[in-house]
C-alpha positions, -999 to 999 in steps of 0.1 A, spaced: -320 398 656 -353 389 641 -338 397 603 -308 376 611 -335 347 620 -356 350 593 -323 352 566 -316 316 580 -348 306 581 -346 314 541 -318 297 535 -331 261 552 -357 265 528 -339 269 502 -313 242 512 -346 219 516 -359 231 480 -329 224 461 -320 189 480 -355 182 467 -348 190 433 -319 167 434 -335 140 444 -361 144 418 -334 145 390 -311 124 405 -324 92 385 -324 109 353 -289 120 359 -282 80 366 -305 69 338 -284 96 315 -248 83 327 -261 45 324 -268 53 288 -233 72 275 -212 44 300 -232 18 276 -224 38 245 -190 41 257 -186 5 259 -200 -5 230 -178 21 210 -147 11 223 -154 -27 219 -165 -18 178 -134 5 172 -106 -21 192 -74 -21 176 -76 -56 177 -110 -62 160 -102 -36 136 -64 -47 126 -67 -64 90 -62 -104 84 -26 -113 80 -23 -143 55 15 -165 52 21 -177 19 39 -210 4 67 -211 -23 56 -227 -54 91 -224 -70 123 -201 -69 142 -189 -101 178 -174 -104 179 -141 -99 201 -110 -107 219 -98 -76 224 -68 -89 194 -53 -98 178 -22 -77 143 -40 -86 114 -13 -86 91 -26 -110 80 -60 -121 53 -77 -145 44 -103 -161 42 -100 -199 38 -129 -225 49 -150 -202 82 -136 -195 90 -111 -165 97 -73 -175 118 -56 -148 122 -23 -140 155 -14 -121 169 18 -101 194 41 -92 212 67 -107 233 58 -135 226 21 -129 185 20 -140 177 -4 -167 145 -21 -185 148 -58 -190 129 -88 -201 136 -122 -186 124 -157 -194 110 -180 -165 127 -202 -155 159 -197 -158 160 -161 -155 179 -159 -190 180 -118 -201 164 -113 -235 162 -75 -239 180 -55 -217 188 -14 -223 202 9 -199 179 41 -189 200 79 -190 225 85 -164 205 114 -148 175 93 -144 161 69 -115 138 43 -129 111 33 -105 79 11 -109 65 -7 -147 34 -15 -160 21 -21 -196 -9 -7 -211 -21 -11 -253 15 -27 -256 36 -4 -242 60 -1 -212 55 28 -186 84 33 -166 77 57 -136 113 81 -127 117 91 -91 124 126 -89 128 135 -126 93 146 -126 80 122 -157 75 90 -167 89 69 -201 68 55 -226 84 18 -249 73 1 -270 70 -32 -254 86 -57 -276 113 -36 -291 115 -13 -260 117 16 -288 116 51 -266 85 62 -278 83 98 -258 69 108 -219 47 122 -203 50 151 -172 38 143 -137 27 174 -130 6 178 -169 -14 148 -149 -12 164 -115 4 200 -107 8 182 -68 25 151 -81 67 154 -73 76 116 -71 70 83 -87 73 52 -73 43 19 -82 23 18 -111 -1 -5 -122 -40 -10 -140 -71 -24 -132 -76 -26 -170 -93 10 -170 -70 33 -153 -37 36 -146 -32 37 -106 -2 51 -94 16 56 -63 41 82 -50 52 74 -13 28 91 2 -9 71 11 -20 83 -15 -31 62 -49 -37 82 -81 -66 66 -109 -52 83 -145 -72 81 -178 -43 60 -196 -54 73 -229 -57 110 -222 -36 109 -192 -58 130 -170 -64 124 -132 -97 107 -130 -97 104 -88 -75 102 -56 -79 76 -30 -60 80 6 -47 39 19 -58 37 54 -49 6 75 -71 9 101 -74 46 113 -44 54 105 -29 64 67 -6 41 49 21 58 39 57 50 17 36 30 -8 54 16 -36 57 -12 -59 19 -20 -68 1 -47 -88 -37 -49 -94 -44 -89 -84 -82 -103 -88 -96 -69 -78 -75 -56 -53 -44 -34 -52 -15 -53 -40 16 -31 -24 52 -28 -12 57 -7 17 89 11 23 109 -15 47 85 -38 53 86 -71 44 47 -73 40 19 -63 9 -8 -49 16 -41 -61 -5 -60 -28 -7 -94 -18 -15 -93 -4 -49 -123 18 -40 -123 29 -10 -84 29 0 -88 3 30 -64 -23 36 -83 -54 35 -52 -73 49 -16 -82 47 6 -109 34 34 -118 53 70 -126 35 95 -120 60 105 -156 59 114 -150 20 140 -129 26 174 -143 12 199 -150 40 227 -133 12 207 -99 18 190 -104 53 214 -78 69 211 -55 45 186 -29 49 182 -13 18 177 -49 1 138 -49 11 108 -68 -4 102 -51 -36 83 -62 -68 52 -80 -74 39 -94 -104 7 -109 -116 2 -136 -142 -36 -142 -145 -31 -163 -178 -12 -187 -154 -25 -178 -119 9 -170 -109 19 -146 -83 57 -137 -87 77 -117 -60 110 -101 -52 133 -76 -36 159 -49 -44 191 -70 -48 172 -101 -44 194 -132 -58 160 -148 -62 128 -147 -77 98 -166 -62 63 -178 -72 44 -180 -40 4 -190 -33 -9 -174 -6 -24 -193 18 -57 -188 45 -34 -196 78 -2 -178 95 18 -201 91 49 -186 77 73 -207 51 108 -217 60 138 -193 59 160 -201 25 
């Protein structure tokens, strides 16, 4: 009886002991929980979706040309003034030069059969014309659009498969090929100089396509959606969006292949040009610090 008295004894001490112990670390455990709700807090309010989400700018139209109805547009720049145009599809891919305004063709040749042209850009006066899926790209001469040879994808890149935007910053060549990723190419030696992942937000950009290098930044199509994003040459971030939904033609507004594709820069001019796969229209916009979107056509 007495053991049974003394083992309860022990225990109410103990009990006592560790209640004591508790109430000694009880305000550092408050102190400690204070501290990682305030970190919490603070995390959450830096890294909100909506604090984070990138600027989106409307734009204005300056002017709209004529333009062909029937062109799969994938590439577009400005050269000497005039618009060079790179169109897809297989069997139906061509290389054209086009006078503004008007939209006159002056050079126009038909790319093989078995070949789907994608994004242009010029370099030391000559046309690049990226191919989808044909694994190289085409090199022209750029006023007589003379075939001058190609070069292999993966001769640049073993991991490279598809072409889809190229442009420059005057130094490289930067290239796109639908995934977030944005290749920097040596456009003398054609070697991969770096790799830069598009992030919008946390979360990676993918389907990038047409591109144009614009006072710095990258500007790009994205796969069906009728906004460009103004990347970050450097570090891949999208620094924020231009919307041209309104722009869309009311001949191709039900049409979902026909999306917003094509972007050209004239920095002689300080002209921005932009258009769309089966576009009947070509417009010169100015982009503009508000929302505010432009009318409908």
């Amino acid at each position: 009886m007495k053991q049974l008295e003394d083992i309860g004894k022990t225990r109410e001490k103990n009990s006592r002991t560790v209640a004591r112990s508790w109430r000694k670390l009880m305000p550092l455990i408050v102190l400690l929980l204070t501290g990682v709700t305030a970190a919490l807090v603070v995390l959450s309010s830096t890294n909100s979706p909506a604090e984070a989400a990138p600027p989106v700018s409307g734009v204005e139209v300056v002017q709209i040309f004529p333009h062909d109805s029937s062109s799969f547009v994938q590439g577009l720049v400005v050269y000497q003034g005039e618009i060079l145009e790179g169109t897809g599809q297989y069997q139906k891919s061509r290389l054209r030069r086009l006078q503004i305004p008007g939209g006159a063709v002056v050079k126009d040749i038909a790319v093989p059969d078995d070949v789907f042209g994608e994004g242009i850009t010029v370099w030391n006066n000559q046309i690049l014309q990226l191919t989808w899926k044909n694994g190289y790209l085409i090199v022209y001469d750029a006023e007589t659009f003379e075939r001058k040879g190609f070069v292999r994808y993966r001769d640049i890149d073993p991991s490279w498969r598809e072409g889809w935007g190229i442009t420059h910053d005057g130094k490289h060549l930067i290239v796109s090929d639908g995934t977030a990723t944005l290749r920097f190419i040596d456009p003398v030696r054609y070697q991969l100089i770096r790799t830069v992942v598009v992030r919008n937000g946390w979360q990676s950009l993918k389907q990038l396509n047409e591109l144009e290098f614009v006072n710095g930044e990258i500007f790009a199509n994205v796969w069906y959606r009728d906004e460009i994003a103004r990347i970050d040459p450097q570090s891949g971030a999208v620094k924020g969006w231009l919307d041209l939904a309104p722009l869309k033609p009311k001949e191709v507004r039900f049409n979902r292949e026909a999306v917003l594709n094509g972007i050209a820069w004239d920095p002689a001019g300080d002209r921005l040009f932009v258009t769309g796969k089966n576009w009947p229209a070509l417009f010169q916009i100015r982009i503009t610090d508000s929302k505010t979107r432009p009318q409908r056509r």
